[in-house]
N, C-alpha and C positions, 0 to 999 in steps of 0.2 A: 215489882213488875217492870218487865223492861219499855221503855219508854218506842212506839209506833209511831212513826214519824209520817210513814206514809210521803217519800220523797220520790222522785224520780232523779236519776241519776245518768246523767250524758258520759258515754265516752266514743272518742273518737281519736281514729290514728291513720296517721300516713305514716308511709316510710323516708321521708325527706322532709328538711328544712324549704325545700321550693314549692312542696306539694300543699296542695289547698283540701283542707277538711269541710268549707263551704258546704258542699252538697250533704255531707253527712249528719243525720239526724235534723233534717231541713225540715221547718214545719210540727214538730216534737218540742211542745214543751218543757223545760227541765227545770228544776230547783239548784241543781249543783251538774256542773260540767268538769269534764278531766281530757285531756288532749296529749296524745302525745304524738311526736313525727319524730322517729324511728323505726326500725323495723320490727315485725312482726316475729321475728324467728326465735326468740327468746320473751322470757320472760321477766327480761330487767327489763323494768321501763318504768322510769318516775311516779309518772300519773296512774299509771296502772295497779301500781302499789298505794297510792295515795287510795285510792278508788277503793281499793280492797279493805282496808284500814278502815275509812269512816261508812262502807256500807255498814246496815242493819236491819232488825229486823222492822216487817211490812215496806223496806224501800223494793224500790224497780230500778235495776239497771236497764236502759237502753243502748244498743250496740246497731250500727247501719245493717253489719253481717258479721256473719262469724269470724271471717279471715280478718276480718279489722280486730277483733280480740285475742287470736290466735292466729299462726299460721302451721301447726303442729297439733293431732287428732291428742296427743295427752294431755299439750298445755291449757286445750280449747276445754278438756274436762277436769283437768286441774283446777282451771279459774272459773268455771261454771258452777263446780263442787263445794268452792271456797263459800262465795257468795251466797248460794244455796245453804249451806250451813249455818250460816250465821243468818237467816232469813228473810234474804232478800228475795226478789224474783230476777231472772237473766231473760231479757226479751231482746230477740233479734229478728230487724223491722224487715228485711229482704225475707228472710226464709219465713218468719211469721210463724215464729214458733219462741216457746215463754217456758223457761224451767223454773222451776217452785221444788218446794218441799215433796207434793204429791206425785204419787208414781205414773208416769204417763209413758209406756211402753214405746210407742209410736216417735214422743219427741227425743226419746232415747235414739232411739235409730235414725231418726235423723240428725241428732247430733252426730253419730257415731260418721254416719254417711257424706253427709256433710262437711265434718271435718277433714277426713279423708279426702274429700274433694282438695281442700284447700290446702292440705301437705302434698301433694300430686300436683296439683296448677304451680307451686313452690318449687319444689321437683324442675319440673318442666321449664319452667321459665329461667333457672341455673342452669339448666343442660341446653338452652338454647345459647343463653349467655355465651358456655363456655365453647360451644361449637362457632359466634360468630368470632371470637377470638382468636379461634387456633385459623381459619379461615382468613383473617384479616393477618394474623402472625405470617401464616405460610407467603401471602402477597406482600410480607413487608410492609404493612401498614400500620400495625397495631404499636401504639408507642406504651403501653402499659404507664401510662398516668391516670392516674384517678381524675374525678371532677375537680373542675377548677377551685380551688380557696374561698370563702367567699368573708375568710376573718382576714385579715393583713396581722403582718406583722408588727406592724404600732398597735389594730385594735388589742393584739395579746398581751401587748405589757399594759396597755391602758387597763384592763380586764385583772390583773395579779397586782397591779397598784390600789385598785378600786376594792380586790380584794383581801389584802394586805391591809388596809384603810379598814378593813370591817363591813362596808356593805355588801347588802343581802344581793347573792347569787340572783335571786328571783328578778332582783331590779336591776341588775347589771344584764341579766337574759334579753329580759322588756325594751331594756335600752337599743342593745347592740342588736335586737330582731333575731335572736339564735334561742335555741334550748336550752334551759339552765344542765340538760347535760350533757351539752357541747362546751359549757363553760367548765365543766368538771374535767371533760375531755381534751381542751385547752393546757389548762393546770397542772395537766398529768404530763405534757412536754417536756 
């Protein structure tokens, strides 16, 4: 018989390294937390695979909302499906709604509704993007640089010596305050 662990399990995401998860899952107990700050539009994401891996059955994942687990109406029942399979529960504390095993029409459609919100607000927020752009382009303003660096170029060789050396990605992350898959991301230069 498989072993009920009965965990609660945290995850939480931003989509940047400056962005703060603080608020998220505030006041929510957990046994084991997964964090990632990257985007939402895919479903590479470290932690997020980490999360999927050691759920089981009778744990609870908790998610602040939806768009924090997804921001795409398939991925959001992709990973809601995964977890559910392997039998966990998927609870999302903003909409206050909890997928299990059992058939519950209602939370169906508001997954379904919901997510859909949050590919839409996604949507919207690129097309506003790309409209203050072409706006700023047309004025001449727009210099098409991304955000400023926030690794130097010493910390990168410091980072592929450290790696080179053998230590773990995970403590060279911790160190330099980035994601270990911005050190991946690094490396790949």
């Amino acid at each position: 018989m498989e072993d009920e662990r009965c965990r609660i399990i945290g995850y939480k995401r931003v989509s940047s390294l400056e962005q703060n998860t603080a608020r998220q899952l505030e006041g929510i107990e957990r046994d084991l937390n997964y964090e990632d700050k990257i985007s939402g539009k895919d479903r590479n994401r470290p932690q997020l695979t980490e999360l999927i891996k050691t759920a089981n059955k009778g744990d609870t994942v908790v998610v602040h909302s939806m768009d924090r687990l997804a921001r795409n109406l398939i991925d959001l029942k992709k990973i809601v499906c995964e977890l559910v399979k392997k039998g966990a529960d998927v609870k999302f504390i903003k909409e206050n709604l909890t997928f299990s095993g059992k058939e519950d029409v209602y939370s169906e459609l508001m997954l379904n509704l919901m997510g859909s919100f949050a590919e839409f607000e996604r949507a919207l927020i690129k097309s506003r993007q790309m409209e203050g752009i072409a706006i700023r382009k047309a004025a001449g303003l727009y210099k098409g640089v991304g955000r400023k660096r926030s690794i130097t170029d010493e910390q990168v060789e410091e980072i592929k010596k450290r790696v080179s050396a053998g230590e773990m990605k995970t403590k060279i992350a911790k160190d330099m305050k980035i994601s270990r898959e911005s050190i991946y991301k690094l490396l790949k230069r």
